[in-house]
Structures are given as structure tokens and as C-alpha cells.
Biopython code that builds the backbone (N, CA, C, O; Angstrom):
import numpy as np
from Bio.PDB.StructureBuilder import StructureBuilder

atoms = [
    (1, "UNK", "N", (0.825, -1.196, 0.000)),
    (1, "UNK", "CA", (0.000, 0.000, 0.000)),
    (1, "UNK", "C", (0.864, 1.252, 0.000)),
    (1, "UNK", "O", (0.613, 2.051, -0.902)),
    (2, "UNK", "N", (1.878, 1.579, 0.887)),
    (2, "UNK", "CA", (2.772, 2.291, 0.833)),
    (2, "UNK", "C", (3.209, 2.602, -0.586)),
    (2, "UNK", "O", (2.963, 3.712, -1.057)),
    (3, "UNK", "N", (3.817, 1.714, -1.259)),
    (3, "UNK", "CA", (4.332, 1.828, -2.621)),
    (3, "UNK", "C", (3.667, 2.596, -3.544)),
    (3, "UNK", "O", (4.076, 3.525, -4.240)),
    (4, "UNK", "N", (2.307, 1.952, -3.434)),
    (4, "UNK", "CA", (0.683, 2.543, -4.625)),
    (4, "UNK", "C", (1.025, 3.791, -3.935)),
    (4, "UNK", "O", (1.262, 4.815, -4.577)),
    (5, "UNK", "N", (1.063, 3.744, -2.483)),
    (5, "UNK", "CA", (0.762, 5.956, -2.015)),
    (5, "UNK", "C", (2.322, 6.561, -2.863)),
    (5, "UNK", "O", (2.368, 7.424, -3.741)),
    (6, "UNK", "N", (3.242, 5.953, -2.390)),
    (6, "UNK", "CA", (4.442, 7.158, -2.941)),
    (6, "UNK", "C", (4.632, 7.013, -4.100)),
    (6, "UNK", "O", (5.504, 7.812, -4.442)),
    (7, "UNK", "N", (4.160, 6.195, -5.235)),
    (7, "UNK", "CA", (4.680, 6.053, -6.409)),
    (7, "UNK", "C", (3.626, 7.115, -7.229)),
    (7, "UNK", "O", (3.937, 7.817, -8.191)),
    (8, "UNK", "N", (2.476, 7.043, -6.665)),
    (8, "UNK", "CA", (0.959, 7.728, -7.340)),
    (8, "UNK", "C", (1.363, 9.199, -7.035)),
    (8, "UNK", "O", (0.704, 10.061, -7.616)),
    (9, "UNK", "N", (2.277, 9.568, -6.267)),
    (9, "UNK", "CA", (2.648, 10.979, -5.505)),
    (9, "UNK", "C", (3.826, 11.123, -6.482)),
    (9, "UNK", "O", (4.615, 12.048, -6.287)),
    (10, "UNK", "N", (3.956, 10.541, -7.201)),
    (10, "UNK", "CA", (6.005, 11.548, -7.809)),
    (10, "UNK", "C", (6.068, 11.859, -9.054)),
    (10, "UNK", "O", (7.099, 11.601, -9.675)),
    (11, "UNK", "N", (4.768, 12.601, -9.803)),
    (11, "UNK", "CA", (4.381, 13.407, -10.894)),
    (11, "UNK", "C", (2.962, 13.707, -10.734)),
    (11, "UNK", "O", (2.068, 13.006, -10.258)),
    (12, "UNK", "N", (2.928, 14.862, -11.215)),
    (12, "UNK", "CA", (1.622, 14.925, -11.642)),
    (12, "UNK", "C", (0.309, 13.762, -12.024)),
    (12, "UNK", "O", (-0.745, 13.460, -11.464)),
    (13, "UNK", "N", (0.835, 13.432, -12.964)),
    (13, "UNK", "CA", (0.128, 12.005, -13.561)),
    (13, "UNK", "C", (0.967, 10.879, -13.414)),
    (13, "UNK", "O", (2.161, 10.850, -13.713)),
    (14, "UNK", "N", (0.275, 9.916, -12.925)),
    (14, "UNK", "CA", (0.821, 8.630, -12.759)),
    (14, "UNK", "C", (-0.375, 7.530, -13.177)),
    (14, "UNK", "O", (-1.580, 7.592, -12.932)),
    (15, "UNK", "N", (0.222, 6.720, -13.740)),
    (15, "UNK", "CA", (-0.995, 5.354, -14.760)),
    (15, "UNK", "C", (0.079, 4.110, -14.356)),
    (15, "UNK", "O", (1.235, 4.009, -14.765)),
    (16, "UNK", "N", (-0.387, 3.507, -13.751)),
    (16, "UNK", "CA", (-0.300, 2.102, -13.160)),
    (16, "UNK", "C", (-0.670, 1.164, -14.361)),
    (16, "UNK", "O", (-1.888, 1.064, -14.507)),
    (17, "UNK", "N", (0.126, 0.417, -15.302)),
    (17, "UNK", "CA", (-0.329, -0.432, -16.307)),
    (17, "UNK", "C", (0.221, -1.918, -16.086)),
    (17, "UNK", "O", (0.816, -2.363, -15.105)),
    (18, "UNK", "N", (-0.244, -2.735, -17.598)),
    (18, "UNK", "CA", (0.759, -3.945, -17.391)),
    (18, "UNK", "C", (1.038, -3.888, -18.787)),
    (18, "UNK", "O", (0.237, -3.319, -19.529)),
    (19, "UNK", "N", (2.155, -4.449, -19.269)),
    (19, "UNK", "CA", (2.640, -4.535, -20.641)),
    (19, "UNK", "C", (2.168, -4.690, -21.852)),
    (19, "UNK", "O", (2.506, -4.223, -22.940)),
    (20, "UNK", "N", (1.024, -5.685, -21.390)),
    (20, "UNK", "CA", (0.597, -6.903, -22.480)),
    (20, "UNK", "C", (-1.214, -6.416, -22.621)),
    (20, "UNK", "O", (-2.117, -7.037, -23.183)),
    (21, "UNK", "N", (-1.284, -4.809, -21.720)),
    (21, "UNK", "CA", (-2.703, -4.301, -21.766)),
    (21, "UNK", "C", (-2.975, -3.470, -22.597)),
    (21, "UNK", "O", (-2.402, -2.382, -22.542)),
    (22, "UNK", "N", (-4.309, -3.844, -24.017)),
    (22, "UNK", "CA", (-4.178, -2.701, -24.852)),
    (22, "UNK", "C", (-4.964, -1.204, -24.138)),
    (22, "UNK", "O", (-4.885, -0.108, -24.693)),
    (23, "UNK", "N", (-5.504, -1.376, -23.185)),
    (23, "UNK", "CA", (-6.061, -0.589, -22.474)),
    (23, "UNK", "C", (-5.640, 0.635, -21.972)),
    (23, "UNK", "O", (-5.917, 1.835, -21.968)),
    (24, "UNK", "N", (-4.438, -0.615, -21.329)),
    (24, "UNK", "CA", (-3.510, 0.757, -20.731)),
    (24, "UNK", "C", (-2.650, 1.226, -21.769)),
    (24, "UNK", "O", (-1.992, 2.249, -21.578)),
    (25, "UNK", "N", (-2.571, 0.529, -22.964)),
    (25, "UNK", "CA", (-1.832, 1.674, -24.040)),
    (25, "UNK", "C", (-2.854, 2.851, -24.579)),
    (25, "UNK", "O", (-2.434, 4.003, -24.686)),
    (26, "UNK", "N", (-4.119, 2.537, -24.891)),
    (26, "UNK", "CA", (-4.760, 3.606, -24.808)),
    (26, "UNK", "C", (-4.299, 4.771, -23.899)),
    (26, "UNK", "O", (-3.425, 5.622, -24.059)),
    (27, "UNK", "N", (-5.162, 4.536, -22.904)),
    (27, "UNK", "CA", (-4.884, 5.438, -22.073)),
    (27, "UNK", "C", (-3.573, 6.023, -21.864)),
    (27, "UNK", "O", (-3.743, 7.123, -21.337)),
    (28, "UNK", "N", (-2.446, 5.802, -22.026)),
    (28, "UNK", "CA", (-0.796, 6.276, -21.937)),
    (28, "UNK", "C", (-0.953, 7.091, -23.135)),
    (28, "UNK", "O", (-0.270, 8.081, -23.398)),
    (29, "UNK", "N", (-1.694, 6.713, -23.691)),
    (29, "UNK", "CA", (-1.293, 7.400, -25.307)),
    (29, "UNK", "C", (-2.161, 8.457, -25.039)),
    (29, "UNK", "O", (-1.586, 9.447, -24.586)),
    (30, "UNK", "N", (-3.379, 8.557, -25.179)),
    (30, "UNK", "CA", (-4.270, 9.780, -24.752)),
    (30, "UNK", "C", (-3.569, 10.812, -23.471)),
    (30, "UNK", "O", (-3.986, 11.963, -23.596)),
    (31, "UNK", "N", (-2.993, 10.709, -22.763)),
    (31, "UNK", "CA", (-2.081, 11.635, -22.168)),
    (31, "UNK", "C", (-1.155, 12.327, -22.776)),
    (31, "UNK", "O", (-0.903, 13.532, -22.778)),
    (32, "UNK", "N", (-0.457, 11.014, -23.527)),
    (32, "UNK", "CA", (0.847, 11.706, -24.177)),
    (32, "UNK", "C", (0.277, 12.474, -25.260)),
    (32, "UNK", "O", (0.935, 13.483, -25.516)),
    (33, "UNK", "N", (-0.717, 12.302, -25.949)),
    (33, "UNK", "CA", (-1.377, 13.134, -27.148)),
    (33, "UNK", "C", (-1.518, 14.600, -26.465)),
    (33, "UNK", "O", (-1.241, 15.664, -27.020)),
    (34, "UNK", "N", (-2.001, 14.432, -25.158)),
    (34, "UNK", "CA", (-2.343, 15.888, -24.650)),
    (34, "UNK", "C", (-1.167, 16.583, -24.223)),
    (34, "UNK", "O", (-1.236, 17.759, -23.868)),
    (35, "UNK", "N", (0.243, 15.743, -24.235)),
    (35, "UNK", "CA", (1.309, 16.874, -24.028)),
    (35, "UNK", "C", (1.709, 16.658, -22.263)),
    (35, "UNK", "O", (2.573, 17.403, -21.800)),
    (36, "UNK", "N", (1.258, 15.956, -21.643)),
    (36, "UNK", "CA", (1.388, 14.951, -20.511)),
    (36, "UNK", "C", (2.940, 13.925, -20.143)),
    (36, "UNK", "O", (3.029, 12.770, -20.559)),
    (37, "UNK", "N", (3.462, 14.239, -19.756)),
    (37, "UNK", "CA", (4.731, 13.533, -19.735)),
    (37, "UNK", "C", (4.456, 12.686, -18.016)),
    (37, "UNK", "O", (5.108, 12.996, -17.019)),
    (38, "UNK", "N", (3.468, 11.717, -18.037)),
    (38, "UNK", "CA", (3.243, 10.517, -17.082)),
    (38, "UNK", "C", (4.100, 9.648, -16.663)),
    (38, "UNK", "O", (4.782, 8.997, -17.454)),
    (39, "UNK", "N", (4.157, 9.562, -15.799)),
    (39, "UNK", "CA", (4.945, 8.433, -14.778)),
    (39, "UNK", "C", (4.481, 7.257, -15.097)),
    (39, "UNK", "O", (3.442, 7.166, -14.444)),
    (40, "UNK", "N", (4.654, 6.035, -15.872)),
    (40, "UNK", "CA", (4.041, 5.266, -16.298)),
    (40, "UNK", "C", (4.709, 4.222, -15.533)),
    (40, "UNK", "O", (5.937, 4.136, -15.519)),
    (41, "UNK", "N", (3.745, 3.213, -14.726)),
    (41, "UNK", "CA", (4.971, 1.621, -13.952)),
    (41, "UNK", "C", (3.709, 1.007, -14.613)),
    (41, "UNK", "O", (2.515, 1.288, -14.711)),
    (42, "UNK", "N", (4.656, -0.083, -15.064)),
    (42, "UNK", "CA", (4.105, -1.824, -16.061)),
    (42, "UNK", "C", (4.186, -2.667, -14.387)),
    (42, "UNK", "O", (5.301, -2.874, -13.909)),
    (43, "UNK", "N", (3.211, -2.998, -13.791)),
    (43, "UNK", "CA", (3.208, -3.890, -12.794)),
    (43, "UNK", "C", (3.750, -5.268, -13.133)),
    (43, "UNK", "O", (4.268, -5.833, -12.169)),
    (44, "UNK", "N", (3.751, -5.844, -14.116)),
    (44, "UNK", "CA", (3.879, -6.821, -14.557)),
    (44, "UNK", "C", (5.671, -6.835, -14.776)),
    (44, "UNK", "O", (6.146, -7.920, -15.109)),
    (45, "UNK", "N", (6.355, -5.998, -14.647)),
    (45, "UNK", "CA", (7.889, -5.527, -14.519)),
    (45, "UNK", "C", (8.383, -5.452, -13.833)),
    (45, "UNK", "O", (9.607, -5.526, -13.942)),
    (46, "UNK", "N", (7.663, -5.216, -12.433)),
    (46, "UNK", "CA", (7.722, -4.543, -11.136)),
    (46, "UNK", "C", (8.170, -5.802, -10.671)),
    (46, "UNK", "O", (7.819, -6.864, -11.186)),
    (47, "UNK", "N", (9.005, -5.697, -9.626)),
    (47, "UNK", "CA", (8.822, -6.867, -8.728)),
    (47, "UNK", "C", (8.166, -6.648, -7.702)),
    (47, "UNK", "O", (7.820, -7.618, -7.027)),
    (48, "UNK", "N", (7.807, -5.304, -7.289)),
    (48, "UNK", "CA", (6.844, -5.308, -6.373)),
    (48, "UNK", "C", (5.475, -5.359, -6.896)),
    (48, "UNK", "O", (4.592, -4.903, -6.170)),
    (49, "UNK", "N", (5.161, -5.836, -8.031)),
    (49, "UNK", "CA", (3.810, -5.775, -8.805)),
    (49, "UNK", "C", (2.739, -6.327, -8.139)),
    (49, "UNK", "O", (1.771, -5.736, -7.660)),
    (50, "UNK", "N", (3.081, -7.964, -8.148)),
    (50, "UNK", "CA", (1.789, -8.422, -7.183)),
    (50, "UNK", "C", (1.038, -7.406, -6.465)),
    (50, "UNK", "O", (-0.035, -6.870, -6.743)),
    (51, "UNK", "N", (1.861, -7.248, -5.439)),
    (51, "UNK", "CA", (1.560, -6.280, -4.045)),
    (51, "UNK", "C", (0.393, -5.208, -4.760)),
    (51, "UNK", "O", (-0.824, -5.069, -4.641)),
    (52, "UNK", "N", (1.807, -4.331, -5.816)),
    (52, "UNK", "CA", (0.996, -3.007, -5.949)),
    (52, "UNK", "C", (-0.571, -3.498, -7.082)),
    (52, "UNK", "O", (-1.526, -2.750, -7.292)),
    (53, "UNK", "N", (-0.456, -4.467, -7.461)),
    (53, "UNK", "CA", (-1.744, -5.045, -8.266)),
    (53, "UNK", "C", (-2.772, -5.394, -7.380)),
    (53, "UNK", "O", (-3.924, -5.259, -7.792)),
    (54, "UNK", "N", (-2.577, -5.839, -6.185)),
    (54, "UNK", "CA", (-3.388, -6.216, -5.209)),
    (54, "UNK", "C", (-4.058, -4.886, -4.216)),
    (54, "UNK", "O", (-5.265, -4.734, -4.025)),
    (55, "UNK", "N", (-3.493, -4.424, -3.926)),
    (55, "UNK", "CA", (-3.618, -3.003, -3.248)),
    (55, "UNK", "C", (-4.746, -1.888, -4.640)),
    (55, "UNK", "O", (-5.871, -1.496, -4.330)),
    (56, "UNK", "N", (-4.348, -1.693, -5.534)),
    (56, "UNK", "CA", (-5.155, -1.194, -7.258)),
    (56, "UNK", "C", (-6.298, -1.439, -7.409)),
    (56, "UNK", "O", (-7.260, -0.705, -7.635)),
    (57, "UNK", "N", (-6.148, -3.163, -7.203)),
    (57, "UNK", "CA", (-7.418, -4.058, -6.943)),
    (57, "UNK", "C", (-8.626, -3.646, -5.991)),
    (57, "UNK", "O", (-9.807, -3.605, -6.336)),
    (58, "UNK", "N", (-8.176, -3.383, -4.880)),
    (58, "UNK", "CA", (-8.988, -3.330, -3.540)),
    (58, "UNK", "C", (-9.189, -1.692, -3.646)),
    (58, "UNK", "O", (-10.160, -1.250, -3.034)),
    (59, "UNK", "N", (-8.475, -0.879, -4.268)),
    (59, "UNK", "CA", (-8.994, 0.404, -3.895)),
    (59, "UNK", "C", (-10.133, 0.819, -5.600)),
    (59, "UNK", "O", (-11.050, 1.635, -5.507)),
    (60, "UNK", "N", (-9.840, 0.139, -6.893)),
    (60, "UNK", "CA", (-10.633, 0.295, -7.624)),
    (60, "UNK", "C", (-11.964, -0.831, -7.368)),
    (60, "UNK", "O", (-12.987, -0.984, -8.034)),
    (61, "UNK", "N", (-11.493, -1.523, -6.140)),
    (61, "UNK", "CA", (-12.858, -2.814, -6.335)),
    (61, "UNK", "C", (-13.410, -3.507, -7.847)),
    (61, "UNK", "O", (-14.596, -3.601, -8.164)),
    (62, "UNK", "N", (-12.412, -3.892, -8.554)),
    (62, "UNK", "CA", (-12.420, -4.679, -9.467)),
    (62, "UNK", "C", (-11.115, -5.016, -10.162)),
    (62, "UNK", "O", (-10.236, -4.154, -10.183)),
    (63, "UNK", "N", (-10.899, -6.268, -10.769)),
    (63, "UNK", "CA", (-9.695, -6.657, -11.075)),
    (63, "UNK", "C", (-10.093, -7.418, -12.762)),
    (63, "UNK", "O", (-10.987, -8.230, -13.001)),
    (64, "UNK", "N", (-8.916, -6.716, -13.898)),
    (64, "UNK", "CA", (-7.607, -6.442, -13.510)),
    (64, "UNK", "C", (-8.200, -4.831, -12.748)),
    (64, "UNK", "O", (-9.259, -4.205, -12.787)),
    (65, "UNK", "N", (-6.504, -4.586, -11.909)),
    (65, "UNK", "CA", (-6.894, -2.818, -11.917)),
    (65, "UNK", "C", (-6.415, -1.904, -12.561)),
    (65, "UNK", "O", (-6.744, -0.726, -12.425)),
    (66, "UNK", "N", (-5.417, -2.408, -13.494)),
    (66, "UNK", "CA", (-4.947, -1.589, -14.895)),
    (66, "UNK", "C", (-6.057, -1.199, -16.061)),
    (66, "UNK", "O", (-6.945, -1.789, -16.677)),
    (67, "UNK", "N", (-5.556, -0.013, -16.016)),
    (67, "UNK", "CA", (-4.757, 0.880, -16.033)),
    (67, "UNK", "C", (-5.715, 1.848, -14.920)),
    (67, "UNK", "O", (-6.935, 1.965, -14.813)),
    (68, "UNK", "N", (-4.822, 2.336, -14.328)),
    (68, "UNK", "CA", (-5.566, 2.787, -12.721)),
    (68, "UNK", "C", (-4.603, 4.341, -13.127)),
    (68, "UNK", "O", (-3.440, 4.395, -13.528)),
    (69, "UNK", "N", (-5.112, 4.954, -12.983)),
    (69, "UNK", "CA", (-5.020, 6.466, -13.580)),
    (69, "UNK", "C", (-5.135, 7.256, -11.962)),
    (69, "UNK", "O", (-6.164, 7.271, -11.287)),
    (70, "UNK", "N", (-3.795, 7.889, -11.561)),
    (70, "UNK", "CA", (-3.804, 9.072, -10.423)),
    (70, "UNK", "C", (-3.250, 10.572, -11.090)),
    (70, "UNK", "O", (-2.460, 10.942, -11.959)),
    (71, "UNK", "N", (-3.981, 11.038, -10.324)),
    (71, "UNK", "CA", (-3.832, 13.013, -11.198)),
    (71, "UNK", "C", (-3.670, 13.121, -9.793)),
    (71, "UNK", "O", (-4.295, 12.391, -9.024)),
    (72, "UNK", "N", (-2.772, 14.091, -9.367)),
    (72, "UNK", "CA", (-2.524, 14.896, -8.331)),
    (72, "UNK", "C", (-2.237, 14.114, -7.054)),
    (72, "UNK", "O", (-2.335, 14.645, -5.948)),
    (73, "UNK", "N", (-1.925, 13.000, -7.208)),
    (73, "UNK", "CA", (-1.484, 12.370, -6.160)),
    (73, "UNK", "C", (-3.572, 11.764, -5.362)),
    (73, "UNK", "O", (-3.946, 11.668, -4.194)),
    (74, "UNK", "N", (-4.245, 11.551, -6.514)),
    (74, "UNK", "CA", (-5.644, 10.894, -5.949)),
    (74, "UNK", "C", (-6.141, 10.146, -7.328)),
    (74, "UNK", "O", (-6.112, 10.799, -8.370)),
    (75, "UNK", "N", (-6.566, 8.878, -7.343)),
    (75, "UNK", "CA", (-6.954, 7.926, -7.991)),
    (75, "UNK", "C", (-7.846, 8.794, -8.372)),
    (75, "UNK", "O", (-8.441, 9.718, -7.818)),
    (76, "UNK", "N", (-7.831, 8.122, -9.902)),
    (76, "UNK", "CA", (-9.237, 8.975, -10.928)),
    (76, "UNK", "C", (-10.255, 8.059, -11.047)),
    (76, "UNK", "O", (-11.469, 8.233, -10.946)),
    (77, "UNK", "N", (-9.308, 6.571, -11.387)),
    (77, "UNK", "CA", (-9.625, 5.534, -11.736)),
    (77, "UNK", "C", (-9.366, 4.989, -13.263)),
    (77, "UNK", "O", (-8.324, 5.423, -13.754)),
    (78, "UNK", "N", (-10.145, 4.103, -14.105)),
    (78, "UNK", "CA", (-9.822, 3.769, -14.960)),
    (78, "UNK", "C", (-10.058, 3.896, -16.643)),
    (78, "UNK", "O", (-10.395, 4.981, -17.117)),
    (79, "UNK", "N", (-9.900, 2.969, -17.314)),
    (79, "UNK", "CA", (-10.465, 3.463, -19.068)),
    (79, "UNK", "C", (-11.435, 4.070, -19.086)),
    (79, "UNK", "O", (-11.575, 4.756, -20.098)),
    (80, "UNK", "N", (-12.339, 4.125, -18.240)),
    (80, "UNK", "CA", (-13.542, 3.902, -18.175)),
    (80, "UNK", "C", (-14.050, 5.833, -17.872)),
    (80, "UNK", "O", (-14.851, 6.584, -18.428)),
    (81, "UNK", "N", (-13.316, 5.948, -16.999)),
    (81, "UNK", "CA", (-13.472, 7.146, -15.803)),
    (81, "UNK", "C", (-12.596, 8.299, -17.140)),
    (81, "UNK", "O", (-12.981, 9.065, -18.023)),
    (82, "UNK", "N", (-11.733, 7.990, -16.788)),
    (82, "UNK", "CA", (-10.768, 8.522, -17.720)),
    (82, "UNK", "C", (-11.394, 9.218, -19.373)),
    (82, "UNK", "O", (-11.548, 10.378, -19.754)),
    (83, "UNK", "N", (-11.523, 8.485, -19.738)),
    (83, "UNK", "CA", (-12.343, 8.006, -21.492)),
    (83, "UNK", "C", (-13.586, 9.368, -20.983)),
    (83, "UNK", "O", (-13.755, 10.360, -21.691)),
    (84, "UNK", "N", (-14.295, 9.156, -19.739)),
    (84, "UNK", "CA", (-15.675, 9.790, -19.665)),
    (84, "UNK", "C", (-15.481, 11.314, -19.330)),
    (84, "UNK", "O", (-16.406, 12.035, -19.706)),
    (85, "UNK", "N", (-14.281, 12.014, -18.591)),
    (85, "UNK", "CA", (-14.090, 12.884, -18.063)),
    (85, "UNK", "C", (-13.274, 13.574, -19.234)),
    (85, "UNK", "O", (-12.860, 14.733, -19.195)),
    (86, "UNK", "N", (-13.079, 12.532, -20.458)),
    (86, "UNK", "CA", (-12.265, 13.439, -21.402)),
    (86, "UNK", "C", (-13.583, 13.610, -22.266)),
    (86, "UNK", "O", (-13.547, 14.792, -22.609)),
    (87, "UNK", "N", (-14.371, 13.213, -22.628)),
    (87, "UNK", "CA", (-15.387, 13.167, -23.536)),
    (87, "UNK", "C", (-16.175, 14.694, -23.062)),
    (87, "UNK", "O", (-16.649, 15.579, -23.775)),
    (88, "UNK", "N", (-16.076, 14.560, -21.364)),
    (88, "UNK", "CA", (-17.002, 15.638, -20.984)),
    (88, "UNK", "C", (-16.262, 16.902, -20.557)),
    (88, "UNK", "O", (-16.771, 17.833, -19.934)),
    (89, "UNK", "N", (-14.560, 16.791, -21.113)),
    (89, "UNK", "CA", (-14.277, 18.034, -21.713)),
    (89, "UNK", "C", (-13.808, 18.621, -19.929)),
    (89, "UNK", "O", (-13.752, 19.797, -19.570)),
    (90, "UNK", "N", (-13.531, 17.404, -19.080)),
    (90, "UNK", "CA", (-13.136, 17.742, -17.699)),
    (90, "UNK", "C", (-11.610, 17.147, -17.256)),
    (90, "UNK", "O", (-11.007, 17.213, -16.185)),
    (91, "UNK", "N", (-11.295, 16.602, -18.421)),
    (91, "UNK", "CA", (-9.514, 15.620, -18.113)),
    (91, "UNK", "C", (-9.077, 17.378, -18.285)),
    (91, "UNK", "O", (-8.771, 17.944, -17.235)),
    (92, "UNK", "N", (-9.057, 18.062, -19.360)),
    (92, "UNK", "CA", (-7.870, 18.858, -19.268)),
    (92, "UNK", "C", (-7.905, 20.013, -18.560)),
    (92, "UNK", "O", (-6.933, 20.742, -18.358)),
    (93, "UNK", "N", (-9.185, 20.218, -18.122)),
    (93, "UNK", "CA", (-8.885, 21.049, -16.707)),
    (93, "UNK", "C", (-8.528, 20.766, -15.047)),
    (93, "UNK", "O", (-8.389, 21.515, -14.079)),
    (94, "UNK", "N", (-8.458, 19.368, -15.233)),
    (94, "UNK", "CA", (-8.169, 18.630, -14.103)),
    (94, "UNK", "C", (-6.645, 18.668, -14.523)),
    (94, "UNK", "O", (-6.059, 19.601, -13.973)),
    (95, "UNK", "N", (-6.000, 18.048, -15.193)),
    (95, "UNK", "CA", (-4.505, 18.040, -15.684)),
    (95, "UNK", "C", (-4.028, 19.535, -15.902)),
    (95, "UNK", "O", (-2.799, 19.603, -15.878)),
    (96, "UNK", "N", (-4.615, 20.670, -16.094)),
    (96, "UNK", "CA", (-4.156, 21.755, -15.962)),
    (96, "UNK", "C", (-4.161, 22.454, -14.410)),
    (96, "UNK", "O", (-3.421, 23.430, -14.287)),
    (97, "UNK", "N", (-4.686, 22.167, -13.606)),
    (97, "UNK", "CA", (-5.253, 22.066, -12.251)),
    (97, "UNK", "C", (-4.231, 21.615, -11.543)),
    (97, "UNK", "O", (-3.852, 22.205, -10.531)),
    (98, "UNK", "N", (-3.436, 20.075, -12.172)),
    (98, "UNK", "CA", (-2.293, 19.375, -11.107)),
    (98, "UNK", "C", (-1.809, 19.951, -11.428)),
    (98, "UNK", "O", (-1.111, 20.352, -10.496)),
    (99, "UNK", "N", (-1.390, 20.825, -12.928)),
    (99, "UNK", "CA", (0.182, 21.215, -12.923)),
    (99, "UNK", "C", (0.729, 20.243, -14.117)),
    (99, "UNK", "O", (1.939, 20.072, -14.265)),
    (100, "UNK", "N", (-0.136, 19.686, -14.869)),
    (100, "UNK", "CA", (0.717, 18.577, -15.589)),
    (100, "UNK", "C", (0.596, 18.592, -17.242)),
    (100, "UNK", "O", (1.067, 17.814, -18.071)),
    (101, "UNK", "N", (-0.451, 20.119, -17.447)),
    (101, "UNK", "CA", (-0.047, 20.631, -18.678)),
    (101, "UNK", "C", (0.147, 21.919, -18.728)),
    (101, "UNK", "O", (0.092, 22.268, -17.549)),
    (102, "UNK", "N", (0.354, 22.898, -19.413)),
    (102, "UNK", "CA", (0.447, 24.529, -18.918)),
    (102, "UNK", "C", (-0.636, 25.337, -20.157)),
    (102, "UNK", "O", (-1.211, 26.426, -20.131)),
    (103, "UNK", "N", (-0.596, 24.501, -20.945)),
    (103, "UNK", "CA", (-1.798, 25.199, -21.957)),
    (103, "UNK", "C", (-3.133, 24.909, -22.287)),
    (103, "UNK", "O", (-3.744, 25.631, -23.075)),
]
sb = StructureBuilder()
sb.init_structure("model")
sb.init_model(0)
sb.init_chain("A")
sb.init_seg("    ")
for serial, (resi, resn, name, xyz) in enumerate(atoms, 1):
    if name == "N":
        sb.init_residue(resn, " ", resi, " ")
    sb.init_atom(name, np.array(xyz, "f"), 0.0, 1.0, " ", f" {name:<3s}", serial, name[0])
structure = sb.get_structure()
């Protein structure tokens, strides 16, 4: 749990993925399109992955929990959340808000 808190804390944006998820390439990519330079960890790389996959798990209450999306050091959540808050035209004032785009 520790890990998920300080790792979600050391950029602006941080996306929790696994390698082999086209999901979470979406989502990495839709950041980077917006000019977003994200902290991206592949759990599946990690050796602390399990852990931090298990902990992802229990705080999104569903598994997998990739791609688990934190802005400002607070879970957004996922494709799902993410995908909906950009549609409704609220990702880039939230990402301008952390600090994690300037225009």
C-alpha cells in the first residue's frame, strides 16, 4: 500500500499499467497526445507488482486494476473514468489544475 501511495505521488500524472494491456496503451497514449509527460509503472515488470496489483485491486474494487489512472497524487480511476471525463471536456482542466499541462 505504501508503494501505490508514494509512487501515485512523484508526478503529476501517474498510470499504473501492465505490458501486455491494450487498455492501458490507450490510455498512456491519450495523455501523451495531450502533451502529458506521465509516470508510467508496467506492474507486470515490477517486482513489487503483485503487491501493488493487489492493493489497485482493492482500492478500484475490481480486477484487472490496470490501467488505474492518479492526477494529483488521488486515484481517478480507470479506461472507463478517464475516457468519460475526457469526452465531458473535464480531463484537461483537471490536468491543468495538477500542474501537468500549462496550456
Amino acid at each position: 500500500m505504501e508503494r501505490v501511495t508514494k509512487l501515485s505521488t512523484e508526478k503529476a500524472v501517474v498510470i499504473f499499467t501492465a505490458s501486455n494491456c491494450p487498455m492501458c496503451h490507450t490510455v498512456v497514449s491519450l495523455f501523451s497526445d495531450l502533451g502529458v509527460g506521465a509516470a508510467v509503472h508496467e506492474l507486470d515488470r515490477d517486482p513489487h507488482g503483485r503487491e501493488m496489483e493487489r492493493e489497485l485491486a482493492r482500492r478500484l474494487g475490481r480486477s484487472p486494476p490496470v490501467p488505474a489512472v492518479f492526477i494529483a497524487g488521488k486515484l481517478v480511476g480507470s479506461t472507463d473514468r478517464v475516457m468519460s471525463l475526457h469526452l465531458a471536456g473535464k480531463l484537461v482542466p483537471m490536468l491543468r489544475g495538477a500542474g501537468a499541462i500549462w496550456l
